[in-house]
C-alpha positions in Angstrom: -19.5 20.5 -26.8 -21.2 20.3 -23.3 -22.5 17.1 -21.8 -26.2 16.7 -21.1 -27.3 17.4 -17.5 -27.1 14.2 -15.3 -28.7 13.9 -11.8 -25.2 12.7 -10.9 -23.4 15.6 -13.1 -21.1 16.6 -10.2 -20.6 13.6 -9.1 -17.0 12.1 -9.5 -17.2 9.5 -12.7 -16.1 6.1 -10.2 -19.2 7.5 -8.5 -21.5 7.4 -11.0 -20.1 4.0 -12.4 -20.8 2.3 -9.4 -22.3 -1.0 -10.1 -26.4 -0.9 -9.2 -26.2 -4.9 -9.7 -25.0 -8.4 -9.0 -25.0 -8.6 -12.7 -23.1 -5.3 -13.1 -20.1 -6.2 -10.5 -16.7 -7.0 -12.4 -14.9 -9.0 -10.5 -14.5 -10.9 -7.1 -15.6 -14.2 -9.4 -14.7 -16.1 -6.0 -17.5 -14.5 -4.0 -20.0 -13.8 -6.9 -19.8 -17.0 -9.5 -23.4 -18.3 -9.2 -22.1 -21.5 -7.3 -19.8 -19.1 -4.9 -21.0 -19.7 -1.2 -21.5 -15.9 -0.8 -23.6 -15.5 -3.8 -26.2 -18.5 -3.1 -26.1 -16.7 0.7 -27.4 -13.2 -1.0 -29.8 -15.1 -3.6 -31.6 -17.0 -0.4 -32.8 -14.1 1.1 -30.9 -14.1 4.3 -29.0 -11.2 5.6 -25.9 -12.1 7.7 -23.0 -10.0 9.4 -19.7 -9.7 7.5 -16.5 -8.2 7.4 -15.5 -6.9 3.8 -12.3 -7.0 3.8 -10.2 -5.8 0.6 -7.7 -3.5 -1.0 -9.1 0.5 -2.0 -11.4 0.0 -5.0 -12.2 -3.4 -5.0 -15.9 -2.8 -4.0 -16.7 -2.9 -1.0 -19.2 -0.2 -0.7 -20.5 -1.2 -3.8 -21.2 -4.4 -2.9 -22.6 -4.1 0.5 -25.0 -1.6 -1.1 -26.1 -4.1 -3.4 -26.5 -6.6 -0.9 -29.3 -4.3 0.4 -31.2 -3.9 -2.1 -31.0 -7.4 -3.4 -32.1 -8.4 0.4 -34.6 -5.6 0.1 -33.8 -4.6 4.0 -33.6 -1.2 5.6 -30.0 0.6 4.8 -27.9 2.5 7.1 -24.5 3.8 6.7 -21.6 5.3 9.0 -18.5 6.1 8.5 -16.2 5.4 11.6 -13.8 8.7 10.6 -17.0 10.5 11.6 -18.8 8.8 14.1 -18.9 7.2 17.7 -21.0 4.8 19.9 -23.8 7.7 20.1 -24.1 7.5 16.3 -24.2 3.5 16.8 -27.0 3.7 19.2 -28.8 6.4 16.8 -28.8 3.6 14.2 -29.8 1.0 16.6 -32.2 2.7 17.3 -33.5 3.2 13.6 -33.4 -0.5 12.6 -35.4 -1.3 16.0 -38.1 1.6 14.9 -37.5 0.1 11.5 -38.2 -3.6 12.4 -41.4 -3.2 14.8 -43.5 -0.7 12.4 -42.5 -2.0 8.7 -41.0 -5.5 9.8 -37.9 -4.9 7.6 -34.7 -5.7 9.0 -32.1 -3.6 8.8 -28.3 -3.5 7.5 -25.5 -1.0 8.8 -22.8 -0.6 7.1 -19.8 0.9 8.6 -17.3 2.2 6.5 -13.5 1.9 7.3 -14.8 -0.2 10.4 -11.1 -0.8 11.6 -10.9 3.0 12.7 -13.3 2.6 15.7 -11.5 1.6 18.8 -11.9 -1.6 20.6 -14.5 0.3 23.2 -16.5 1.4 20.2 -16.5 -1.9 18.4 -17.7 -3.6 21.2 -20.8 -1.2 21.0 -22.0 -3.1 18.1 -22.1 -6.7 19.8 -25.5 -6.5 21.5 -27.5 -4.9 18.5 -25.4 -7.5 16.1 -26.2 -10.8 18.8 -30.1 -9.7 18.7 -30.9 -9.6 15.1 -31.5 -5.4 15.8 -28.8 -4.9 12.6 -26.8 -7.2 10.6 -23.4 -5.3 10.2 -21.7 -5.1 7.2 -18.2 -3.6 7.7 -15.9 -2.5 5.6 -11.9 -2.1 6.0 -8.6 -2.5 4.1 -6.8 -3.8 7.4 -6.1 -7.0 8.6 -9.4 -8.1 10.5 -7.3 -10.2 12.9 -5.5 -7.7 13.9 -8.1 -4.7 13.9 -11.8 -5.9 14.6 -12.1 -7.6 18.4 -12.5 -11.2 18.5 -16.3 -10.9 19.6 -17.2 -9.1 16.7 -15.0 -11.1 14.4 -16.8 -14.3 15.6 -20.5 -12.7 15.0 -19.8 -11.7 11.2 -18.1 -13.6 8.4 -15.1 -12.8 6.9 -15.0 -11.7 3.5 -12.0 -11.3 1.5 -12.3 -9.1 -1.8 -9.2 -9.0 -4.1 -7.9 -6.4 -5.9 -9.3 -6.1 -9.7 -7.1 -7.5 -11.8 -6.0 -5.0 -15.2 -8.3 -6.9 -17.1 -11.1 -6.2 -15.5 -10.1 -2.9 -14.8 -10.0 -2.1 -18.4 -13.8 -3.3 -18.8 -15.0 -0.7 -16.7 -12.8 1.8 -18.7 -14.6 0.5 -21.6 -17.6 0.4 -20.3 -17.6 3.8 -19.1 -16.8 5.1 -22.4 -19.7 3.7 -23.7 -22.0 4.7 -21.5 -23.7 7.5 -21.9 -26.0 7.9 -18.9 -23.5 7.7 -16.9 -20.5 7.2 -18.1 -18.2 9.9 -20.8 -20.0 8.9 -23.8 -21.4 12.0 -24.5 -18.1 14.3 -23.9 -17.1 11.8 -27.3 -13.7 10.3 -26.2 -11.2 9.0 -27.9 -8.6 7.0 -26.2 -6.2 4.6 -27.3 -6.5 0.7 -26.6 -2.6 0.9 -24.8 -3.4 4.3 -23.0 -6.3 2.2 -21.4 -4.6 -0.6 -21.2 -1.5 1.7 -19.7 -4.3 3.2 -16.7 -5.4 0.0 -16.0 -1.5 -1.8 -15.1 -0.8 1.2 -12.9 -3.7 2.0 -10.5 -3.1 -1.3 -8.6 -6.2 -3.1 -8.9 -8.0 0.2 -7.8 -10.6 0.6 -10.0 -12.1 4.1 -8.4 -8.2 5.2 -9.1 -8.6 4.2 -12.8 -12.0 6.0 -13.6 -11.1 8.9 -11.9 -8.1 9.2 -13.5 -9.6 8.4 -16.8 -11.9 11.3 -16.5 -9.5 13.7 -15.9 -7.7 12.8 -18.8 -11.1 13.5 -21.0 -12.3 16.5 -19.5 -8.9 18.2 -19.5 -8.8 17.4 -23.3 -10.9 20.3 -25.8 -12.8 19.0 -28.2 -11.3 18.9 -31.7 -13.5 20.7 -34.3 -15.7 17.5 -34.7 -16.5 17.3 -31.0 -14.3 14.6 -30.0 -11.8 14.2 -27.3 -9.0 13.0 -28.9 -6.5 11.9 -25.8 -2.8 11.9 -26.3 -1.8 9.0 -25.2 2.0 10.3 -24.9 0.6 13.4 -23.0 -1.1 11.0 -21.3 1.0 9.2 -20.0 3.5 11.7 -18.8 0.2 13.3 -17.5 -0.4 10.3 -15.0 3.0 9.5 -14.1 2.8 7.8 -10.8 4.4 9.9 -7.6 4.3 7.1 -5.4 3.2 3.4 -5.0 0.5 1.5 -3.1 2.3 1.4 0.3 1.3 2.3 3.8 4.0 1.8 6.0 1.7 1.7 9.0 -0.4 -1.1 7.2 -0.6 -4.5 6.2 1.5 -3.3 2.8 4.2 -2.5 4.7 4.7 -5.8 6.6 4.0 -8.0 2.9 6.2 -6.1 0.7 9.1 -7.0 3.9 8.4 -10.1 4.0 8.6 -10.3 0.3 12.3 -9.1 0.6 13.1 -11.1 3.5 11.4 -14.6 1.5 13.3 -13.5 -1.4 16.9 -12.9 0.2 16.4 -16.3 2.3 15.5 -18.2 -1.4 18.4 -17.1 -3.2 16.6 -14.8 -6.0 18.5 -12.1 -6.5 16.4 -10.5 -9.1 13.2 -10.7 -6.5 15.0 -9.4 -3.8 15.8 -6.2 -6.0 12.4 -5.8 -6.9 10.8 -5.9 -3.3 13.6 -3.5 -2.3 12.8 -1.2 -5.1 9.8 -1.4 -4.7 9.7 -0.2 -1.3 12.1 2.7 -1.6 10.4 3.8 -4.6 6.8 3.9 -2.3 9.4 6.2 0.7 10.1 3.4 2.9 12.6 4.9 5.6 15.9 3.1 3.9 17.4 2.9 7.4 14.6 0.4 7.9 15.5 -1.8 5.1 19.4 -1.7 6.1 18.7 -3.5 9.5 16.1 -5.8 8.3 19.0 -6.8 5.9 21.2 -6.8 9.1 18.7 -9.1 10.8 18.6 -11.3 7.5 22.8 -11.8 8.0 22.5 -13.0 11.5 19.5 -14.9 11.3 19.3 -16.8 7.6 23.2 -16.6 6.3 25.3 -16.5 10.0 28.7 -18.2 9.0 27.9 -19.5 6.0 29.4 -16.4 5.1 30.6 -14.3 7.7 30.7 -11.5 5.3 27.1 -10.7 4.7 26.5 -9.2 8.1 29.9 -7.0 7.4 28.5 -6.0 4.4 25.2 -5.4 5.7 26.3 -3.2 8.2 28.4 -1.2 5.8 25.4 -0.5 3.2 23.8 1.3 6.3 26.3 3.0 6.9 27.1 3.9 3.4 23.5 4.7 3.5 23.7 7.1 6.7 27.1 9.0 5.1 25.4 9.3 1.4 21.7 9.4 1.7 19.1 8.9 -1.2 19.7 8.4 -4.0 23.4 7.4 -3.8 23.2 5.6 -0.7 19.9 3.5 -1.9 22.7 1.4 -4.2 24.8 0.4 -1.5 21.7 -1.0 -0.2 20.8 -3.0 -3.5 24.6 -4.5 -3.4 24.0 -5.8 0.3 20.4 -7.1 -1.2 22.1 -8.8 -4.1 25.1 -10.0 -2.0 22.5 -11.5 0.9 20.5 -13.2 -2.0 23.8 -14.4 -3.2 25.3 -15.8 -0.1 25.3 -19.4 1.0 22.2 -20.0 3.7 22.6 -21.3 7.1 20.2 -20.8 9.8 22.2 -21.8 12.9 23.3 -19.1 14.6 19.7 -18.6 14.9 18.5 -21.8 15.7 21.6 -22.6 18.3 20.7 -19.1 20.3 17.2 -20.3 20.4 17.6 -23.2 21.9 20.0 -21.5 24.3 17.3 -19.4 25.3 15.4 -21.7 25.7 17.4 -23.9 28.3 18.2 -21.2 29.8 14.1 -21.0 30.5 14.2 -24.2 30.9 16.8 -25.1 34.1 17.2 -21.6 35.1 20.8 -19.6 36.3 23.1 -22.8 37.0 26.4 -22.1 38.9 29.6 -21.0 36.5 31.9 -24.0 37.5 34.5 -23.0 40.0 37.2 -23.0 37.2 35.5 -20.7 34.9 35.1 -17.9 37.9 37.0 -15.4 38.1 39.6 -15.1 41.6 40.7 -11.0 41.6 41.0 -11.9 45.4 43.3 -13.6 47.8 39.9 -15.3 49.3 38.3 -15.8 46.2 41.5 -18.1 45.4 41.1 -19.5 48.8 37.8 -20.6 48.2 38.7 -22.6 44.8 37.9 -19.5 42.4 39.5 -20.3 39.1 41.1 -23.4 40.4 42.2 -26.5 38.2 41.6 -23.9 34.9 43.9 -24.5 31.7 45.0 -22.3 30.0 44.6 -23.4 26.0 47.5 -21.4 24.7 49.5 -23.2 27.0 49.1 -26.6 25.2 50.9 -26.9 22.2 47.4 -27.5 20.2 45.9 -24.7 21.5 43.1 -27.2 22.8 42.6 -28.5 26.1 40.0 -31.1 27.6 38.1 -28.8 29.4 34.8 -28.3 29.6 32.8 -25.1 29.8 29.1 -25.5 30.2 27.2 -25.8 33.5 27.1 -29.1 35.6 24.5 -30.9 34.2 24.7 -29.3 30.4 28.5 -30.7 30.1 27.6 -32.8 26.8 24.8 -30.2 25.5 25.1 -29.2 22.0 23.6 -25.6 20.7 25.2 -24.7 17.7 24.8 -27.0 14.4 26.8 -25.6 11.7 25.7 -26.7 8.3 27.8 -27.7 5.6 26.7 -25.0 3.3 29.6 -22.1 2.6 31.9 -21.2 5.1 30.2 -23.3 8.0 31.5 -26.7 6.3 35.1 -25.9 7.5 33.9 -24.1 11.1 32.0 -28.0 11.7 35.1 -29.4 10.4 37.1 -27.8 12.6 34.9 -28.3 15.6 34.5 -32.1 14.7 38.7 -31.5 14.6 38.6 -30.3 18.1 36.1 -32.3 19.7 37.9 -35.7 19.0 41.0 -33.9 19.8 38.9 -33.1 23.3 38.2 -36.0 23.8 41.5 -37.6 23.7 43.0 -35.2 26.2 40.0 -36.0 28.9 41.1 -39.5 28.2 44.8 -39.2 28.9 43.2 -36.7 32.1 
């Protein structure tokens, strides 16, 4: 059985889905409730610039089209993979023809915005600053870190979320009941859990779950009654996923480390597993992992337990000699140990505030008794005079100090009394008074 003849028959089924209303978006309830900010903005009739800003499939596109029509302005779009400042100034030049003959204002929307440089963005400012266009951009990066600042403080920002499987499985519905535009006419059948199945594992992108849905139907024959019967076990080997949402150039990249890192630093095992599997599984360079987990042993366990960083160290090296898979274990036994380990931030806090005396008062003097006198005038002039030698004094000890003039009583490292750093303050609390009783005697 052939489907009937659709003005948008090749067009992919995500495409011909795509929302042609307010009423029709699902989703974003934060932007479109009817007391949302953003909503009683589009229902008073006032275009303004904004930043869209949102995961692939969320509607972006969608919604800035929508915007348009609701607005009932002039519509232009680019696409910064294919164009430059002379296509900018094209459309400029448009919405100015636009504005003086029909007095309709005009919006551009710019797709994947974040692609132009900074010279091209800054092309936009003086058509944006005089009313010529009101930009609509679109982009799944970061704005702070990809649109300039001019720009950014011309338009709003507005952040879309990624559809929840809920709502991704209403437009699954929906498109099988549709039969306009949707696969109602190619009669489907598909099982509640196979929907339910495409909607957990397209991560909140709902062009991803259409598409995929479609493909599903159209490579299934009809059955002698004209239906598409979809095995959902065929299915579901069908559409088993290759890789995860991850771009390791991207804003992805940085959250799912951070994740890891958050995780190892609250003591949740079971989290910090995931966020490493997670980013393994999506072909994170392993080798990147192993020295963030070295970083984590310096910075957020230190001597608490002077282990972890050993252990660290040896999972990338594990790593290096075995490769993947093997090697990807030893790297979840570091993450589990790390998790595991007692916390103590200072190391990290005590070469911090070394650093920053050292910024502070600048290259003092090593005191004559610390220097070292390879010379018979370096002796003469006092090099390495007056110094004790600890393992000389039964206690091992001595009264010495061995900071700069001026830092003599200054205090760096803190140890905590979590793990393995309750004895190391112990034991310096030990020597300190034992110091101190020396200096006294002189």
């Amino acid at each position: 059985m052939t489907a009937p003849i659709s003005p948008l028959i090749d067009a992919p089924l995500a495409e011909r889905m795509r929302p042609r209303s307010l009423s029709e978006i699902v989703g974003q309830r934060h932007l479109l409730a009817p007391d949302a900010p953003l909503m009683k903005q589009i229902l008073s009739g006032q275009p303004f610039s904004m930043i869209l800003w949102g995961p692939p499939g969320s509607g972006k596109t969608t919604l800035a089209h929508i915007i348009a029509k609701q607005l009932h302005t002039h519509f232009i779009t680019l696409s910064a993979v294919f164009s430059g400042v002379k296509e900018i100034r094209s459309a400029a030049a448009e919405a100015r023809k636009v504005l003086e003959e029909e007095r309709c204002k005009t919006i551009l929307f710019v797709d994947e915005i974040h692609r132009f440089s900074k010279s091209q963005q800054d092309a936009f400012l003086p058509y944006v600053e005089d009313g010529t266009i009101t930009l609509i951009g679109a982009t799944t990066e970061n704005p702070s870190f990809e649109i300039i600042a001019p720009l950014r403080s011309r338009a709003r920002v507005i952040v879309l979320n990624p559809l929840t499987p809920e709502e991704i499985q209403i437009l699954l519905n929906r498109s099988l009941t549709d039969t306009e535009r949707g696969m109602a006419s190619y009669h489907p059948v598909v099982e509640e859990a196979l929907l339910t199945h495409v909607s957990e594992i397209c991560d909140g992108d709902a062009r991803v779950a259409l598409n995929l849905l479609e493909g599903l139907i159209l490579s299934t024959p009809p059955n002698a009654s004209g239906e598409r019967v979809v095995d959902t076990q065929a299915a579901r080997e069908a559409i088993r996923r290759e890789s995860l949402l991850y771009d390791k150039a991207g804003e992805e990249h940085y959250n799912l480390i951070s994740a890891l890192h958050k995780s190892l630093r609250g003591s949740d095992p079971d989290a910090a597993l995931y966020w490493l599997t997670r980013m393994l599984s999506a072909g994170e360079d392993p080798l990147y992992v192993a020295r963030r987990m070295i970083r984590f042993a310096t910075e957020d366990i230190g001597n608490a337990d002077p282990m972890a960083l050993l252990i660290a160290n040896q999972a990338m090296e594990a790593y290096r000699f075995l490769g993947s898979p093997e090697g990807e274990l030893a790297l979840a036994q570091a993450a589990i140990y790390l998790a595991c380990a007692p916390k103590s931030n200072a190391v990290y806090r005590a070469y911090g505030l070394a650093r920053e005396e050292i910024a502070r008062t600048g290259a003092r003097p090593v005191p004559f008794h610390l220097r070292n006198a390879p010379t018979r005038l370096m002796k003469a002039l006092g090099y390495g005079k007056d110094y004790l030698y600890p393992h000389n004094d039964p206690d091992g000890v001595v009264g010495q100090t061995y900071l700069p003039d001026g830092l003599k009583n200054h205090s760096f490292y803190q140890p905590k009394s979590s793990g393995y750093e309750k004895k190391i303050r112990e034991r310096l609390s030990y020597w300190a008074a034992l110091k101190a009783k020396k200096r006294k005697k002189g």
